[in-house]
SELO-908204 format. One record per residue (C-alpha): residue in three letters; x, y, z. Coordinates in nm, 2 decimals. Layout:
<rs>
<ALA; <X; Y; Z>> ...
</rs>
This chain:
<rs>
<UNK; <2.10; 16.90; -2.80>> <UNK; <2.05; 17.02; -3.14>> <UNK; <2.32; 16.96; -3.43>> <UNK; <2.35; 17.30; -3.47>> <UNK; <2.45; 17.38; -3.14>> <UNK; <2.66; 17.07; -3.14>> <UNK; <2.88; 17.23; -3.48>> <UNK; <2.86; 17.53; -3.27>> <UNK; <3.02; 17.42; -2.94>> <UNK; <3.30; 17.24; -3.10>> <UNK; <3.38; 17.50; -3.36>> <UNK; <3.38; 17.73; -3.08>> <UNK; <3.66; 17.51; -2.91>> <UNK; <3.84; 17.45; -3.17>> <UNK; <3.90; 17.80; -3.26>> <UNK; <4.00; 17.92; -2.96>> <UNK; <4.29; 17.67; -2.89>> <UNK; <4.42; 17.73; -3.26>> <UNK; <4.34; 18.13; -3.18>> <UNK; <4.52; 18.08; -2.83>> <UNK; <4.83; 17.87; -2.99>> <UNK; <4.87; 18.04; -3.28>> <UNK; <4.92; 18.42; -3.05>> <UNK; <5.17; 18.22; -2.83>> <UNK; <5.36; 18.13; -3.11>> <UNK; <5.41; 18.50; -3.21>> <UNK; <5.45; 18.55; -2.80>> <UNK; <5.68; 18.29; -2.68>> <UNK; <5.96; 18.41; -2.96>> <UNK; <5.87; 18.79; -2.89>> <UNK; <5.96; 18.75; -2.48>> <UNK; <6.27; 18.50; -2.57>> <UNK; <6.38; 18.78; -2.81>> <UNK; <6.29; 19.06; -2.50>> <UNK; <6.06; 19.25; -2.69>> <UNK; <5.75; 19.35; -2.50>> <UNK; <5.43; 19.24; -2.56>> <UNK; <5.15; 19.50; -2.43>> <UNK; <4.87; 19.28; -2.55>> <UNK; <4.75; 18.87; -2.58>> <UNK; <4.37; 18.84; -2.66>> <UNK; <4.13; 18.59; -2.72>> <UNK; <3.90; 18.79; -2.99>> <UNK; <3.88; 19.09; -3.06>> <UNK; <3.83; 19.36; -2.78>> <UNK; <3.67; 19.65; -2.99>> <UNK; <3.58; 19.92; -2.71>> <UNK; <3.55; 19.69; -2.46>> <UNK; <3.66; 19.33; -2.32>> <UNK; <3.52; 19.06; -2.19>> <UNK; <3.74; 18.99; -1.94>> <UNK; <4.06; 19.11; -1.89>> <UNK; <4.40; 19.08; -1.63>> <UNK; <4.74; 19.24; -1.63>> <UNK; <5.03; 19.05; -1.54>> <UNK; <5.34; 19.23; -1.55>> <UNK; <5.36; 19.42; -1.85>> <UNK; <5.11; 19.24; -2.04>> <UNK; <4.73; 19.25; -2.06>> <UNK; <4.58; 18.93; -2.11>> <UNK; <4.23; 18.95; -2.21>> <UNK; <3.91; 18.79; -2.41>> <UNK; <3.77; 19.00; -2.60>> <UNK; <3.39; 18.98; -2.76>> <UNK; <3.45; 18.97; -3.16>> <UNK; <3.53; 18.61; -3.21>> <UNK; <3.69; 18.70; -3.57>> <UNK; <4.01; 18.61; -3.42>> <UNK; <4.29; 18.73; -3.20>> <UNK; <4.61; 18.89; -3.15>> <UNK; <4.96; 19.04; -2.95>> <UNK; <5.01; 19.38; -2.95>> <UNK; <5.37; 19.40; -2.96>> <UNK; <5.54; 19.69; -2.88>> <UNK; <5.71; 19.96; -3.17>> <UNK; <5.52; 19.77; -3.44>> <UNK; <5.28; 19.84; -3.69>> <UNK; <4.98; 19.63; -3.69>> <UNK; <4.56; 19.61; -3.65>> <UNK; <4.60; 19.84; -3.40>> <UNK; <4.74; 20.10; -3.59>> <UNK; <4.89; 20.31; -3.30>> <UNK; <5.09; 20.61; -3.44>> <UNK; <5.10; 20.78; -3.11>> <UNK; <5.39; 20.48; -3.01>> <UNK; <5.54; 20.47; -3.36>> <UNK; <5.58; 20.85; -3.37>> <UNK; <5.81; 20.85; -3.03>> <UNK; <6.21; 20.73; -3.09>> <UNK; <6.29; 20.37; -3.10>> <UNK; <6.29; 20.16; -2.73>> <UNK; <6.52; 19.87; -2.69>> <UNK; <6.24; 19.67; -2.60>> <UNK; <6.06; 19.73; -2.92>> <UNK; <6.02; 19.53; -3.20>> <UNK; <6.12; 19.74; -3.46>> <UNK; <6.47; 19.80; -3.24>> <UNK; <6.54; 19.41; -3.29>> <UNK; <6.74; 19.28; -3.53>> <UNK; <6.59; 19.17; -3.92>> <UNK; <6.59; 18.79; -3.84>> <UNK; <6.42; 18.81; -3.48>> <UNK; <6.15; 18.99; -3.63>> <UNK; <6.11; 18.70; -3.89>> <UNK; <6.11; 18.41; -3.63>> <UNK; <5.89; 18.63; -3.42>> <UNK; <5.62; 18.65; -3.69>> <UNK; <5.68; 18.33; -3.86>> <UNK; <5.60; 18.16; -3.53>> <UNK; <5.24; 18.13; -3.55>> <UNK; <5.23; 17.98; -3.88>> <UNK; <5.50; 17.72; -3.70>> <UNK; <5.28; 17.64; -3.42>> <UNK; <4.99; 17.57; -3.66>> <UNK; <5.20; 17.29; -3.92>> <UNK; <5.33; 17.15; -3.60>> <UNK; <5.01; 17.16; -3.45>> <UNK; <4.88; 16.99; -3.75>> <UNK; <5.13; 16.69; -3.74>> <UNK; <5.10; 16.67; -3.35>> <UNK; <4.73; 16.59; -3.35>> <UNK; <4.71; 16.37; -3.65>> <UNK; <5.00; 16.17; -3.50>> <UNK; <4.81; 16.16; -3.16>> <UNK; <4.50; 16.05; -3.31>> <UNK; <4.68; 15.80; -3.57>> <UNK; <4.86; 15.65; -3.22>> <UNK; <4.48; 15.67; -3.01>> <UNK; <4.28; 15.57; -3.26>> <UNK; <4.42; 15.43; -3.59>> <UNK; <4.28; 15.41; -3.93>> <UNK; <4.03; 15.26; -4.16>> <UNK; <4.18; 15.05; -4.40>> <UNK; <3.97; 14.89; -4.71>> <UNK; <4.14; 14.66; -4.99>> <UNK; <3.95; 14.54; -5.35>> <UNK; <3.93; 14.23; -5.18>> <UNK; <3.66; 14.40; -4.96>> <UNK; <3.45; 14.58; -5.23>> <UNK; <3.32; 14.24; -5.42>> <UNK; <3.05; 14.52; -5.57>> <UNK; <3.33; 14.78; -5.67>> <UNK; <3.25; 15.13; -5.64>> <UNK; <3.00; 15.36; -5.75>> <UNK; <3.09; 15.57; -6.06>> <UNK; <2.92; 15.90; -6.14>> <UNK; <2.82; 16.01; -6.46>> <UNK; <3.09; 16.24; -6.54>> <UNK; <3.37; 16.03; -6.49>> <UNK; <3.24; 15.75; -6.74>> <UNK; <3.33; 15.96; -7.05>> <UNK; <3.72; 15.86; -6.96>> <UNK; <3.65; 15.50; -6.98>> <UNK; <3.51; 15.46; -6.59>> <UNK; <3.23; 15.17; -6.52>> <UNK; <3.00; 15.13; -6.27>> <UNK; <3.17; 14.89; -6.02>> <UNK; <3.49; 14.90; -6.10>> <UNK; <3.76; 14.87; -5.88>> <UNK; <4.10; 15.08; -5.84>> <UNK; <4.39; 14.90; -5.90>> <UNK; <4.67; 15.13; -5.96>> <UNK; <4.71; 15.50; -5.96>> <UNK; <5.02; 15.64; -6.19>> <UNK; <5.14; 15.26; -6.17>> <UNK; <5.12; 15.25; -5.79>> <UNK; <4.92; 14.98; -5.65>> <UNK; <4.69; 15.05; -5.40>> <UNK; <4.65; 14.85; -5.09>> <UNK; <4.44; 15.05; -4.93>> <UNK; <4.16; 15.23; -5.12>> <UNK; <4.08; 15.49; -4.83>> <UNK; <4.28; 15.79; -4.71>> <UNK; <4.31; 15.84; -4.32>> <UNK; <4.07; 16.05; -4.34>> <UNK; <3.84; 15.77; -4.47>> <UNK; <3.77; 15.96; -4.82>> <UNK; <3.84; 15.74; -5.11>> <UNK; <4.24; 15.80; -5.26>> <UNK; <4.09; 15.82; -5.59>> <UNK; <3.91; 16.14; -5.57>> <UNK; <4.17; 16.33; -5.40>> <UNK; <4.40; 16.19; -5.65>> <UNK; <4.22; 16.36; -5.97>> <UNK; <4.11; 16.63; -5.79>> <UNK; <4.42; 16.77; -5.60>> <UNK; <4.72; 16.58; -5.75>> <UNK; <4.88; 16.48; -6.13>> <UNK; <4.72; 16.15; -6.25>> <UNK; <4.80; 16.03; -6.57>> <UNK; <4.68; 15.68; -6.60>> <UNK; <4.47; 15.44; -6.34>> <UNK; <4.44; 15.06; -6.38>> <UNK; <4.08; 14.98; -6.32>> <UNK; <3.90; 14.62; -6.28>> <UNK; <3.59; 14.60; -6.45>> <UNK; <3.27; 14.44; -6.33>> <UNK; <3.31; 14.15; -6.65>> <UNK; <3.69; 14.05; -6.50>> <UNK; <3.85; 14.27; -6.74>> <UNK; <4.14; 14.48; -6.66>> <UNK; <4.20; 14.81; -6.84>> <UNK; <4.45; 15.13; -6.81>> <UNK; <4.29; 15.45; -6.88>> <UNK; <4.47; 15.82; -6.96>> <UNK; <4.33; 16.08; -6.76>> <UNK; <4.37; 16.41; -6.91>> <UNK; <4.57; 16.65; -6.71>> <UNK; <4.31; 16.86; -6.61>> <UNK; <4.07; 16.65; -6.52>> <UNK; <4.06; 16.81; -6.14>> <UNK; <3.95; 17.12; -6.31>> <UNK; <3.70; 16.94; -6.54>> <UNK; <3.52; 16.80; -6.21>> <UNK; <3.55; 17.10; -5.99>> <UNK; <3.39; 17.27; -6.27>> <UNK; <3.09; 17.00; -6.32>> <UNK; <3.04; 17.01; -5.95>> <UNK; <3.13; 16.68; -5.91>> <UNK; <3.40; 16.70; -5.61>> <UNK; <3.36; 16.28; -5.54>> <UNK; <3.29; 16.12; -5.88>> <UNK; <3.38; 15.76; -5.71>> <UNK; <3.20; 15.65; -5.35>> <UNK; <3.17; 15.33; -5.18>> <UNK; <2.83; 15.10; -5.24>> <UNK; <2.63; 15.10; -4.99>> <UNK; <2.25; 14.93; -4.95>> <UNK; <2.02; 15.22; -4.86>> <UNK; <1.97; 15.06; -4.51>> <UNK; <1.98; 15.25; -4.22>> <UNK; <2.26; 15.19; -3.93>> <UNK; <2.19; 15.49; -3.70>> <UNK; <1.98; 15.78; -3.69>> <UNK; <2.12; 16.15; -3.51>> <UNK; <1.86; 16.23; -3.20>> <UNK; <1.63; 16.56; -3.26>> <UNK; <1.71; 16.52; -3.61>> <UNK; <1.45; 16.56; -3.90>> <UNK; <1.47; 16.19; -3.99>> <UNK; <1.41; 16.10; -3.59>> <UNK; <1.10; 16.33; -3.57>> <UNK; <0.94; 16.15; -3.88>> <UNK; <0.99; 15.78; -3.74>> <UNK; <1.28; 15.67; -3.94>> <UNK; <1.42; 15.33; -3.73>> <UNK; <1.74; 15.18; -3.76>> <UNK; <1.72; 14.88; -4.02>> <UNK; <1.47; 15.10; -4.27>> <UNK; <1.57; 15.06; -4.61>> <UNK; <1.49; 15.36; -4.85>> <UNK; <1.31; 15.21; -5.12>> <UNK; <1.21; 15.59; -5.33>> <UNK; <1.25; 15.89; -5.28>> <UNK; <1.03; 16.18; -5.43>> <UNK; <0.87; 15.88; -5.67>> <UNK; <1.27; 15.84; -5.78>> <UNK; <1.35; 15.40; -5.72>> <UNK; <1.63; 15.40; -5.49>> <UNK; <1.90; 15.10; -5.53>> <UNK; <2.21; 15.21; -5.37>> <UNK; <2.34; 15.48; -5.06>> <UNK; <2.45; 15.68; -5.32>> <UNK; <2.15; 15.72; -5.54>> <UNK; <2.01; 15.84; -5.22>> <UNK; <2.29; 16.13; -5.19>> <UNK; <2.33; 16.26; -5.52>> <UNK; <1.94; 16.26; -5.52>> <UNK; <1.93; 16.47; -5.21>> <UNK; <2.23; 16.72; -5.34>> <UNK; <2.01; 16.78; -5.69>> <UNK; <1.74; 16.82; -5.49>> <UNK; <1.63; 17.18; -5.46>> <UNK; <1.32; 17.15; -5.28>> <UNK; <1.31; 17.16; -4.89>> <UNK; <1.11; 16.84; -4.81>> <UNK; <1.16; 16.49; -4.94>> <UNK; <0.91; 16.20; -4.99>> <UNK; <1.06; 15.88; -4.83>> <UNK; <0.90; 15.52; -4.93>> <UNK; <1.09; 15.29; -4.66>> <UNK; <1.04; 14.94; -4.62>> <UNK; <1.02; 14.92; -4.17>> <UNK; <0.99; 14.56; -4.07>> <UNK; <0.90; 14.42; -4.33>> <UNK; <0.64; 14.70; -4.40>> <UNK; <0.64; 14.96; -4.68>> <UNK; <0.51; 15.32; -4.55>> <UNK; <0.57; 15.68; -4.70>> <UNK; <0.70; 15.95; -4.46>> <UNK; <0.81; 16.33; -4.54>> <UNK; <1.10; 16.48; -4.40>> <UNK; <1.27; 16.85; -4.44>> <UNK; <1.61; 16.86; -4.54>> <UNK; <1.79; 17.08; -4.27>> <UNK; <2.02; 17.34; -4.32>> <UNK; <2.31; 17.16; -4.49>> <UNK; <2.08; 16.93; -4.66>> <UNK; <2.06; 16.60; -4.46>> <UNK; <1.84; 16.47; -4.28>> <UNK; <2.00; 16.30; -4.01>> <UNK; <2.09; 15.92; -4.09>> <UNK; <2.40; 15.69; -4.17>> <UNK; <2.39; 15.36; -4.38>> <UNK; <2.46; 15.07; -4.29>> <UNK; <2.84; 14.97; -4.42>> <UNK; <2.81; 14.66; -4.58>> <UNK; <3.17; 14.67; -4.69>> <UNK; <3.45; 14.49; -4.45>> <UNK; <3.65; 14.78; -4.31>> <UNK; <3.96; 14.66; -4.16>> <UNK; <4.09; 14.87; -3.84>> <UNK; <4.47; 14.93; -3.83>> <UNK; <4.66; 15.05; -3.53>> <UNK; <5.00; 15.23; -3.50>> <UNK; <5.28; 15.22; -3.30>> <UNK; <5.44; 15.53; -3.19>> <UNK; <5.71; 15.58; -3.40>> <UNK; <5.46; 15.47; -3.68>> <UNK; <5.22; 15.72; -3.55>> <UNK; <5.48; 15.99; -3.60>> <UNK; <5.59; 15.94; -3.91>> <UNK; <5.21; 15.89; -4.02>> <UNK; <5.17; 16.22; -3.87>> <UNK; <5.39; 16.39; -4.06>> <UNK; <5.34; 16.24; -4.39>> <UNK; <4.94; 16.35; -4.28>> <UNK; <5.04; 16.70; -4.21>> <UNK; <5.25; 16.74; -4.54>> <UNK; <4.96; 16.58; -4.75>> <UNK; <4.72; 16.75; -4.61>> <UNK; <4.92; 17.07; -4.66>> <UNK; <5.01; 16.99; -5.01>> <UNK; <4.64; 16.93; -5.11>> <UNK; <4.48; 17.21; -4.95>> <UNK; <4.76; 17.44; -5.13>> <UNK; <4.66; 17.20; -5.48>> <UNK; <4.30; 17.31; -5.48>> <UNK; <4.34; 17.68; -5.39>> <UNK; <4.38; 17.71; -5.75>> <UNK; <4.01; 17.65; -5.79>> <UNK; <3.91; 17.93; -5.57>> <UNK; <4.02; 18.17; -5.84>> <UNK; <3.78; 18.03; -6.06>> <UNK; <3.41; 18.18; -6.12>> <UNK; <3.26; 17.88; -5.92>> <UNK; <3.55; 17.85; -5.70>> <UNK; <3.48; 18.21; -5.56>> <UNK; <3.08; 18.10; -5.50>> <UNK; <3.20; 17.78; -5.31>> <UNK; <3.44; 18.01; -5.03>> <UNK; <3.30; 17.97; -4.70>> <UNK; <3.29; 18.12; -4.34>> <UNK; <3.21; 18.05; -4.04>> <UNK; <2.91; 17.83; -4.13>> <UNK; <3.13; 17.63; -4.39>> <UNK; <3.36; 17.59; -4.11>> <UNK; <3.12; 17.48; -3.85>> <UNK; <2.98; 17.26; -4.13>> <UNK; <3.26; 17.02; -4.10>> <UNK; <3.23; 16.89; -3.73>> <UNK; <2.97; 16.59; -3.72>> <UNK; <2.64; 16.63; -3.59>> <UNK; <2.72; 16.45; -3.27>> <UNK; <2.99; 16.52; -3.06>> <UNK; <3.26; 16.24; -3.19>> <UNK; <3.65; 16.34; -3.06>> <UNK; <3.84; 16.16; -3.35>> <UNK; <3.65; 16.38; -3.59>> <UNK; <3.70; 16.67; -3.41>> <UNK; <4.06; 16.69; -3.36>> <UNK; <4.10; 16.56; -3.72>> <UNK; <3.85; 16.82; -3.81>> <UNK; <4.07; 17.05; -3.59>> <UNK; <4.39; 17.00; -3.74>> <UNK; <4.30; 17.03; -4.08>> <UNK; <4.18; 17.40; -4.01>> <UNK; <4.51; 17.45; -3.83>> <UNK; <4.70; 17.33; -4.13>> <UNK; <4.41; 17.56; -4.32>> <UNK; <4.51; 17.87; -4.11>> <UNK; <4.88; 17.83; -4.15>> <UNK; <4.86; 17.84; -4.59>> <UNK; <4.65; 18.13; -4.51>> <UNK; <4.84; 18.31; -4.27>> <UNK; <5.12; 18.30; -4.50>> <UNK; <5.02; 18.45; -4.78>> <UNK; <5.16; 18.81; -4.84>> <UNK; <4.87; 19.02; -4.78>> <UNK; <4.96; 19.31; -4.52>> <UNK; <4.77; 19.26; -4.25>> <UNK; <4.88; 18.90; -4.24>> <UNK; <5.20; 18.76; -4.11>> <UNK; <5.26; 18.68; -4.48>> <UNK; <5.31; 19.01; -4.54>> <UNK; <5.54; 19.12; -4.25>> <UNK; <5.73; 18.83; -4.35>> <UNK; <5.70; 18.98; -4.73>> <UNK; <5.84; 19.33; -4.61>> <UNK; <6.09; 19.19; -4.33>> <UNK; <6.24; 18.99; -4.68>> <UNK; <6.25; 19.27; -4.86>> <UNK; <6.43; 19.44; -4.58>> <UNK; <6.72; 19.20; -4.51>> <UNK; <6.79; 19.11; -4.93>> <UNK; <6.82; 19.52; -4.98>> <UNK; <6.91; 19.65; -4.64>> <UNK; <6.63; 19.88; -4.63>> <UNK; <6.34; 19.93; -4.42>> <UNK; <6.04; 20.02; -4.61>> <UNK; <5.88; 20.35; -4.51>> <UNK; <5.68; 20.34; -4.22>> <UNK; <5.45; 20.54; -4.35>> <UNK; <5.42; 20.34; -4.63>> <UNK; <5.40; 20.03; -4.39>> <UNK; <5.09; 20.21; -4.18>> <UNK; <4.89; 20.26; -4.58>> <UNK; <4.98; 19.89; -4.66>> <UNK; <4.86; 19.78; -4.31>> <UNK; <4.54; 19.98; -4.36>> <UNK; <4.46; 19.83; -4.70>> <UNK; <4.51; 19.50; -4.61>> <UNK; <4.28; 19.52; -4.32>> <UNK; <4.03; 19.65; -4.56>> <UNK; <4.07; 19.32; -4.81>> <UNK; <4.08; 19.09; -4.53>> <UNK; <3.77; 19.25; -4.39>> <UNK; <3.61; 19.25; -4.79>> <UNK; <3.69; 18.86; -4.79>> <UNK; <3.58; 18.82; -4.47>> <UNK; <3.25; 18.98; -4.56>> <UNK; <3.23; 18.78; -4.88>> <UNK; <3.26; 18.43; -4.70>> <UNK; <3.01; 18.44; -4.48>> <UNK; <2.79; 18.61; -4.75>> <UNK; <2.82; 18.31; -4.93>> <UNK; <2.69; 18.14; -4.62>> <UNK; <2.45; 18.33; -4.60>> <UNK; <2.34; 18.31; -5.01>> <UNK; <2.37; 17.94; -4.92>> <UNK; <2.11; 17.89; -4.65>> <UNK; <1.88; 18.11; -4.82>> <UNK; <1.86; 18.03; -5.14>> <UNK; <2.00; 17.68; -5.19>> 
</rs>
């Protein structure tokens, strides 16, 4: 089976238990609270469905837009826009009958069920399947350095000792990036104690917006592990598997460019702006030259050997809970960090859709990394969910506020034009994502 289809099937999946959780937490507080709910879909069922079942006095249904889904609950104005029902007097069943702070809990619940969500699967996979753990001791070579981090007193090889005066006994996060980069990029670092190559131990001043400085170079992961360019495992029906790469090749050149570590290898490849590389390997003992196209997201289907001694660490269950939850909030706190950067002109050219989605499940079907991957969208979907744009929960939330600090409703007409424009941005952003996408896979 081909990658694609691989990212495919599991974004699939994982959508549609975040889509199916999400609506029940709306749902589950919207029956407690006896309002009636006319409507729970999977997708959207524009003109027609799917499939679709009443029970009682709701349809259940899955619909053929995968954009998303929703409850249609009764007496309030939503996607749905259904003036015919908000033009008749108030029902006691109806949600705009119910008291200010049942409507709040009722649309605050989705965004609950995703943060708790979020906690509940990185504890689970924290208690199934621990972390990765690597000290200094276990990086004699240090790290690799990029060129845009050196200005600030960096060296190749050097080796993290403290960050803001905290020590660091674990270079990784658990989501096995290193703690450094999401440190400058996403959080305030004013100083890191480095150990140079020569013995020497220094303590540099990073400027405050160094995150910015990076983001705007393009250079997301200035510090990465050092790897030999030797091959571990190559992905069947890949590009690389079609042109004879082995595991145990060693990348010697690439495109007449000497190759001496993993990462010279990567940041060749991400420069790169051609659609087919020239590999010199060494196979055996034997050096040969092969091509290879670059696929879509610009691999080519291999992993290097990890010459670096990564330690496994495995967690109890209370330990696995309170990981959890320091995950979820971290996780939270970092996606909400770099948001800024979206407002930004190459922020805006970096927003994603489906295909940026998609593009962070592996290439082979791997559980760990899919409910990881699967969590972080949930914790994704929650920040974004919140945000007062009409259309969103954020902004019922924003006018149910508004409604219990004055005492006033807002105009329902005036809710039905709100409603309407924020469909339109959410559409317009919708658009623009997967544009980008779509700019991507053409043109880069």
């Amino acid at each position: 089976m081909s990658p694609f289809i691989i990212k495919a099937i599991q974004l699939f999946l994982s959508l549609s238990i975040l889509i199916i959780l999400h609506e029940l937490g709306h749902f589950i507080p919207a029956k407690l609270f006896k309002t009636r709910v006319e409507k729970f879909f999977l997708f959207f069922d524009v003109k027609f469905a799917l499939f679709k079942k009443r029970i009682g006095e709701t349809v259940y249904g899955i619909g053929w837009l995968p954009l998303g889904g929703y409850v249609k609950i009764s007496g309030m104005i939503d996607e749905s826009m259904d003036k015919e029902q908000m033009a008749k007097p108030p029902e006691p069943w109806e949600f705009r009958s119910k008291p200010a702070w049942q409507r709040l809990i009722i649309m605050l619940g989705g965004v609950t069920v995703n943060i708790i969500l979020g906690f509940l699967i990185y504890m689970m996979v924290l208690f199934v399947w621990g972390s990765n753990q690597i000290s200094n001791e276990d990086i004699p070579e240090g790290l690799a350095v990029s060129q845009n981090i050196q200005q600030y007193g960096f060296q190749e090889g050097d080796r993290i000792l403290k960050i803001n005066d905290t020590e660091l006994d674990n270079i990784l996060t658990k989501r096995n990036g290193l703690k450094i980069n999401q440190y400058l990029m996403m959080r305030n670092v004013s100083s890191v104690e480095v150990l140079h190559q020569n013995g020497n131990k220094e303590q540099l001043n990073i400027p405050e917006d160094i995150g910015s400085q990076l983001f705007k170079a393009g250079d997301m992961f200035p510090f990465s592990l050092k790897l030999d360019p030797v091959i571990d495992s190559v992905v069947a029906n890949t590009n690389a598997a079609k042109a004879g790469i082995q595991k145990g090749d060693k990348f010697l050149s690439v495109n007449g460019e000497p190759i001496a570590t993993w990462q010279d290898f990567k940041s060749y490849v991400e420069d790169f702006d051609g659609e087919q590389l020239q590999l010199s390997i060494n196979s055996n003992g034997e050096n040969r030259t092969l091509e290879v196209d670059l696929s879509e997201d610009r691999t080519i289907g291999v992993y290097p050997v990890t010459n670096i001694n990564i330690k496994e660490k495995s967690y109890t269950f209370a330990e696995s809970v309170s990981g959890g939850f320091s995950f979820a909030y971290w996780t939270l706190h970092d996606y909400v960090a770099q948001f800024k950067y979206v407002f930004t002109k190459k922020g805006a050219t970096q927003v994603g859709g489906f295909g940026a989605i998609g593009s962070m499940f592996p290439d082979a079907w791997d559980w760990q990394a899919f409910w990881m991957t699967t969590a972080l969208i949930s914790i994704i979907l929650a920040f974004m969910n919140i945000l007062p744009i009409p259309a969103l929960d954020g902004g019922h939330v924003m006018f149910l506020l508004y409604e219990m600090i004055t005492g006033r409703k807002p105009n329902e007409k005036f809710m039905e034009y709100a409603q309407m424009v924020g469909f339109f941005i959410l559409i317009a952003l919708v658009l623009f994502a997967n544009g980008n996408d779509i700019y991507r896979w053409l043109f880069e």
